[in-house]
N, C-alpha and C positions, 0 to 999 in steps of 0.2 A: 654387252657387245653383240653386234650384228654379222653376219658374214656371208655369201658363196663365194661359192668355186666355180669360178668360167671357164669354159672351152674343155670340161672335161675330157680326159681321152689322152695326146703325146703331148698338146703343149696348154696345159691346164695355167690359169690364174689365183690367185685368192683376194676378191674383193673386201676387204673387211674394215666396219664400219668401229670408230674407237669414239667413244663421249669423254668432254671434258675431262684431262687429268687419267683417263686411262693408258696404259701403255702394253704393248706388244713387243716381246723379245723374236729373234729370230736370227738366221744364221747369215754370217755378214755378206755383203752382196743378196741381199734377197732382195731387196725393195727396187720395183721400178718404177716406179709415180706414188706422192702423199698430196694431201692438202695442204694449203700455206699454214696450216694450224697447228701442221705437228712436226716436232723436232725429233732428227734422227743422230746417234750418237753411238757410238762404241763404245766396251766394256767387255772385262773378264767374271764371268758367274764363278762366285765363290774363289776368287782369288786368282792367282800366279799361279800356285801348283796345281788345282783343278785345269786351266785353263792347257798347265803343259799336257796332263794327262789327257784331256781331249784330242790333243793332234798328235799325240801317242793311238789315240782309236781311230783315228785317220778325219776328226774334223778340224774346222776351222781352231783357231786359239780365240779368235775375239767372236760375241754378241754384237750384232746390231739393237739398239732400242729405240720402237719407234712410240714416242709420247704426244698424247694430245694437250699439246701445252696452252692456248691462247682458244678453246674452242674446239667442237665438235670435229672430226673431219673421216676422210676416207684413205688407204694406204692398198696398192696395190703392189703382192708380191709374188714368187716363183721360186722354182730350182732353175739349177744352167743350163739341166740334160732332158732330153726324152722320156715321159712319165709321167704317171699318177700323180694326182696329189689328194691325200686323203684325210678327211679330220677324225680324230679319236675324243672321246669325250672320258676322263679320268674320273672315277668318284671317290679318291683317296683312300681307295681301298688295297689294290694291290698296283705296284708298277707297271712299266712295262718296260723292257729291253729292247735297244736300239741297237742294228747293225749300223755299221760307218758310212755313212753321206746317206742316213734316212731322216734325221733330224731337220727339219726345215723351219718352223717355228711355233710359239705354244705360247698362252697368256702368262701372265706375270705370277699367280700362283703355280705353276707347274715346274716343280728342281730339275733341273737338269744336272745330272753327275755322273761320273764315270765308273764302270765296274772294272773289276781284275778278271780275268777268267782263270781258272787253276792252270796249273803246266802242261797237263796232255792237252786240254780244250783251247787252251793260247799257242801252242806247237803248230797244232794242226786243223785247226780253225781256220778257213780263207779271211776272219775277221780280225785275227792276232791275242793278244793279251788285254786289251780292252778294249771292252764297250760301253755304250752309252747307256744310262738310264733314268727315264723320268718319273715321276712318281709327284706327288698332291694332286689337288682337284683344279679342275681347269679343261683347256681343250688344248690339244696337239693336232699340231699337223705333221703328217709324213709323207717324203718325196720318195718317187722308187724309177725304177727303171723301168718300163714297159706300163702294165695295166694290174695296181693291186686288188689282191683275191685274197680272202678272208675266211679263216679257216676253223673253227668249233669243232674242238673235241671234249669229249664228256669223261667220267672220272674211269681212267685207267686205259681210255683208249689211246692208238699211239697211231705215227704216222713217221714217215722217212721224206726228209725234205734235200735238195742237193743243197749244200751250202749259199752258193753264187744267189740263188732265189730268194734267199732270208732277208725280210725287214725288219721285223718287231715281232715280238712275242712276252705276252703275262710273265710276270718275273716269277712267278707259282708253279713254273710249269719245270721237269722235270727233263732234263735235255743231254744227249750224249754225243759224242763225237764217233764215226766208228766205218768202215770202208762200206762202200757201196754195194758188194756183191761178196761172197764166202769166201774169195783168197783176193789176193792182191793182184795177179796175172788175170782176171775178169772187171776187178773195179777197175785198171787201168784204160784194157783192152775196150772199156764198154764206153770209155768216157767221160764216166762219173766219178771213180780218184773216190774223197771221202763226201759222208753226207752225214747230217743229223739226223738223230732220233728221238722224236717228243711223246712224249707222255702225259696228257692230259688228266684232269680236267684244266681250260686253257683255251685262249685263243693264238693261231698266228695268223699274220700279215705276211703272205708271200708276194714278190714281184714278177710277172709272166717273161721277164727278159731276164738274162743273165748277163751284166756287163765285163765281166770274164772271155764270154764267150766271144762277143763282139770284139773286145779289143783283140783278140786272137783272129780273129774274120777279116779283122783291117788290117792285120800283119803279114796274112796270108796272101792275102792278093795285092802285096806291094805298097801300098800307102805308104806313106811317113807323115810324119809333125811337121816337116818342113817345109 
């Protein structure tokens, strides 16, 4: 499988090239132009109940699949919103964790499944009680909000992320939920509410926008849906 990414930057592409009998999953509504070569179809990965537990973590319920049925061709896809789009390359060695609406699409070895998060961490998580998680070998791609930053830490170092910024992160990695600043009347005051705390060794994928924030920004100066 061949691939880039065009127009890097707010409104990026993924050009990605499929041979014969190959196919790419991805999250429904991605695709904006295929080849007459390849058929595109819907499905639930792993069933009914995976399928509900995913729109329980705030994505779609169905997969799009796009197969190279009749001959080589090309599929051009996206996310809806303003952002990155970034490829990961898995080598079945450890996961990785998916915040909700960063899953955009990933070859056909790559599971896509849902995790539970325990009670305090699904309370009070901006993510809820489940997330996303990929895992085998293959290539992911992930959408985010703004311009993804890519973040190594080495074994036992730690770093404080605000929640709203999270896209993906090593399923190895060691992560807590916990306020912003030493009492409540400063996390509030400061604007930061709660944030995670990682503990490396690990990578994360942060995004430089917060879509929290925004849609607050559009509330405040009057907009509506309407």
């Amino acid at each position: 499988m061949q691939y880039e990414i065009l127009y890097q930057g707010t409104f990026p592409i993924v050009k990605y090239h499929l041979e014969k009998g190959e196919r790419l999953k991805a999250e429904s509504d991605a695709m904006i132009a295929m080849s007459s070569t390849i058929d595109v179809t819907g499905g639930v990965e792993g069933g009914i109940k995976k399928g509900l537990t995913r729109m329980l973590s705030g994505e779609k319920f169905f997969f799009q699949y796009l197969t190279a049925t009749r001959g080589s061709g090309e599929i051009l896809f996206a996310h809806a919103y303003p952002g990155d789009i970034t490829d990961i390359q898995l080598d079945g060695t450890n996961g990785l964790i998916i915040q909700k609406n960063g899953f955009l699409a990933s070859t056909e070895d790559v599971e896509i499944d849902t995790k539970v998060q325990n009670l305090t961490k699904g309370l009070f998580s901006k993510e809820g009680f489940f997330i996303l998680k990929a895992r085998g070998k293959g290539t992911l791609f992930l959408s985010s909000y703004g311009a993804v930053h890519n973040i190594t830490l080495s074994q036992g170092e730690e770093i404080v992320i605000d929640n709203g910024h999270l896209v993906a992160w090593t399923e190895n990695m060691e992560y807590k939920i916990e306020k912003a600043s030493n009492n409540w009347a400063n996390s509030i005051m400061s604007g930061e509410g709660l944030v995670c705390r990682f503990k490396g060794a690990g990578q994360i994928w942060i995004q430089t926008r917060n879509p929290n924030g925004f849609s607050s920004w559009v509330s405040s100066m009057g907009f509506s849906k309407g």
